[in-house]
C-alpha positions in Angstrom: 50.4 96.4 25.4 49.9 93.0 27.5 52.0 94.9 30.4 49.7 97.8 30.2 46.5 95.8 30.6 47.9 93.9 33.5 48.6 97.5 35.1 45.5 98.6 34.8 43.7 95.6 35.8 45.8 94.9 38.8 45.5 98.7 39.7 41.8 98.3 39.5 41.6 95.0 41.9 44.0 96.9 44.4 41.4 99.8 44.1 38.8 97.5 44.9 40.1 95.5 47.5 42.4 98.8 49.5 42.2 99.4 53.2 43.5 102.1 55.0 47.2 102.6 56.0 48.4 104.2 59.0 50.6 107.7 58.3 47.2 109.2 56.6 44.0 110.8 57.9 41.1 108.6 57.6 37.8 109.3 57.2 33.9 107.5 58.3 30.8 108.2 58.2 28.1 107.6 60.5 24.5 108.7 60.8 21.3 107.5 62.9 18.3 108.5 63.9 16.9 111.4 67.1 15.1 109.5 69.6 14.7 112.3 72.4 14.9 116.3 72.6 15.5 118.6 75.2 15.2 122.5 74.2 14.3 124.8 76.8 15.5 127.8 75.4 13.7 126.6 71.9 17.4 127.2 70.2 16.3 124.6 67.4 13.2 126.1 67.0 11.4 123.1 66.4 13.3 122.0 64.0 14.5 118.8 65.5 12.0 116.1 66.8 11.8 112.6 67.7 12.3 110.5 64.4 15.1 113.4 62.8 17.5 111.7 60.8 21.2 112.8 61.9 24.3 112.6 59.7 27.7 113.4 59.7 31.8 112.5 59.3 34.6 112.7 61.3 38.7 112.5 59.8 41.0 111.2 62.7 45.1 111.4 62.7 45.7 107.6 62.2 49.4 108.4 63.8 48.3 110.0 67.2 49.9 108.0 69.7 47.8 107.0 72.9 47.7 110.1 75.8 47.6 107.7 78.3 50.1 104.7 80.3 48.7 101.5 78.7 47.1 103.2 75.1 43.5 103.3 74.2 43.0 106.9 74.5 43.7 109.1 71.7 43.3 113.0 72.4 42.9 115.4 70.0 43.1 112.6 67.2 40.0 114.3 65.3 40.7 117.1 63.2 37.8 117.6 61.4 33.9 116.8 61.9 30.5 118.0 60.1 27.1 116.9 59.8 23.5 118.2 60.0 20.6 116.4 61.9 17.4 117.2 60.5 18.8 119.6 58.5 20.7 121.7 60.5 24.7 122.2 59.5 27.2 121.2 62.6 30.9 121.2 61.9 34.6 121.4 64.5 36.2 120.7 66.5 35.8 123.6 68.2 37.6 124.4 71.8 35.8 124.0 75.4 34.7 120.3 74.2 37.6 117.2 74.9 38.5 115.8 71.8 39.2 112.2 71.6 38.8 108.5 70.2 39.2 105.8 73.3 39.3 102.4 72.4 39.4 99.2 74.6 40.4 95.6 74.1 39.4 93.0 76.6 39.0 95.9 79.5 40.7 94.1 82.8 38.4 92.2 85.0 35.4 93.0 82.8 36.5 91.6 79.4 34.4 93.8 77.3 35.6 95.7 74.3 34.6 99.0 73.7 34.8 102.2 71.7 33.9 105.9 71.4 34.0 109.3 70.0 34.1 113.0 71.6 34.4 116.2 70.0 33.4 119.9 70.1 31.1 120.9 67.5 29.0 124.5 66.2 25.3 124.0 66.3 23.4 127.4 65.5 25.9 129.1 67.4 25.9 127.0 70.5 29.0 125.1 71.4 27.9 121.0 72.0 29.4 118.0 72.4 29.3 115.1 69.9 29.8 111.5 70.8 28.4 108.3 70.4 30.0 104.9 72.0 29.6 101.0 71.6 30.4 98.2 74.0 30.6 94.8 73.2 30.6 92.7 75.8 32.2 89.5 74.6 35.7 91.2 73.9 35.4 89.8 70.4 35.5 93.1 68.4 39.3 94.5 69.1 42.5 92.3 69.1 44.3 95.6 70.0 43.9 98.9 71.3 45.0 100.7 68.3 43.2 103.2 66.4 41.2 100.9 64.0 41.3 102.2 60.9 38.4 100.7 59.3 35.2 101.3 61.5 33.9 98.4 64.0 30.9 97.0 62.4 27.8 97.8 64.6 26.3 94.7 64.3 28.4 93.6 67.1 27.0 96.2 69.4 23.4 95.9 71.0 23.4 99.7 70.6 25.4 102.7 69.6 23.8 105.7 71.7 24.9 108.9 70.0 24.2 112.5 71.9 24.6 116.5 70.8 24.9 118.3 73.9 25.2 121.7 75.7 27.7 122.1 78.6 24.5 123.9 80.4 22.2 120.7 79.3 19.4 123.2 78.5 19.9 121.9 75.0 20.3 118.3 74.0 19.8 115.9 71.3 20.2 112.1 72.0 20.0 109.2 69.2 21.0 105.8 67.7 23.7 105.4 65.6 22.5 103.0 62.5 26.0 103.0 60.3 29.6 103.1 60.7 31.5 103.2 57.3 34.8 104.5 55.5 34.2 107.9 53.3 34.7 106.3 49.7 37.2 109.3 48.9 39.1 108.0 52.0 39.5 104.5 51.0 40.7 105.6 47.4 43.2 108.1 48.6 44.6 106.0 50.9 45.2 103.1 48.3 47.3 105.1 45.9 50.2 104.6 48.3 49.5 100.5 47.7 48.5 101.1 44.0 52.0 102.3 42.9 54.1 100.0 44.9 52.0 97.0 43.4 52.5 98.9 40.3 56.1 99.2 40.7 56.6 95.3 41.8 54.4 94.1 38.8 56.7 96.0 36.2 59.9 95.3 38.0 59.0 90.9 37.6 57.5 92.0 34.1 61.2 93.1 33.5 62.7 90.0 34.9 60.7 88.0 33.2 61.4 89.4 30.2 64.7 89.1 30.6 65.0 85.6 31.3 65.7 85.8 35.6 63.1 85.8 38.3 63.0 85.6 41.8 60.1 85.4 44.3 
């Protein structure tokens, strides 16, 4: 009985305390605010104005390996995106728009750290691009310029622009991104993997200790 309770309260502060793992898709959320319009073919139909809330997620490949000498840029990492701004449903990616996650550490000569999202998405039938980008200029965000797997905390960026836009640029939505976090589901998912093995070491010193021989 006393082994059992351990389990399940040491299952419960792994839960608590997980991060992500590479070798798993990971998942964040994000969402923001429409500060300008453009329209000219009234495809939105007013829906959308100055002050429309946005929202969305995106689920990157944490294994992609960087498409370029050096690392940083990730193509086709994302394999899945959806969202609505001010109501309107947007998912991908869908082809004709780069897909890609670029992250920089401590860019040469500049020293600025910096990172940023593209992909392809379906708005009302119209094929747009969805990215938003943060730059922080005192290098202090990134040690690396691997895929972070939990997402940079935007209160190290002045501002996170984030735009929805048309190849033709008849239609476009620009915005600020206010939050950057892991999908709860995500975060769970991924901690089963670290769950079991803690599960699996806690039962195997239980045994040991039982048995009168432990080792660190």
């Amino acid at each position: 009985m006393k082994t059992r309770q351990a389990i399940a309260l040491l299952t419960g502060t792994v839960l608590f305390g997980v991060h992500p793992v590479a070798g798993e898709p990971v998942t964040f959320e994000f969402g923001g605010e429409i500060t300008y319009v453009r329209d000219h073919d009234d495809v939105l139909g007013g829906a959308v104005s100055v002050g429309s809330p946005f929202s969305g997620l995106y689920t990157f490949e944490s294994t992609t390996e960087p498409t370029r000498p050096g690392g940083g840029f990730y193509t086709d990492a994302i394999v899945a995106v959806s969202g609505e701004v001010a109501g309107l449903p947007f998912n991908g990616p869908v082809q004709g728009i780069s897909n890609s996650i670029s992250v920089a550490n401590d860019v040469i000569s500049e020293g600025y750290d910096a990172y940023s999202v593209r992909v392809g998405v379906d708005l009302l039938g119209e094929t747009l691009a969805c990215s938003f980008g943060m730059r922080d200029d005192t290098g202090a965000v990134f040690t690396t310029n691997a895929l972070p797997l939990t997402p940079p905390d935007l209160e190290f960026f002045d501002s996170v622009p984030f735009s929805l836009g048309a190849p033709s640029e008849l239609l476009g939505l620009s915005g600020e991104l206010t939050y950057l976090v892991p999908e709860p589901g995500t975060l769970v998912f991924l901690g089963l993997g670290g769950v079991l093995l803690a599960i699996r070491r806690h039962t195997r010193w239980m045994a040991e200790k039982a048995s009168g021989w432990h080792t660190v």
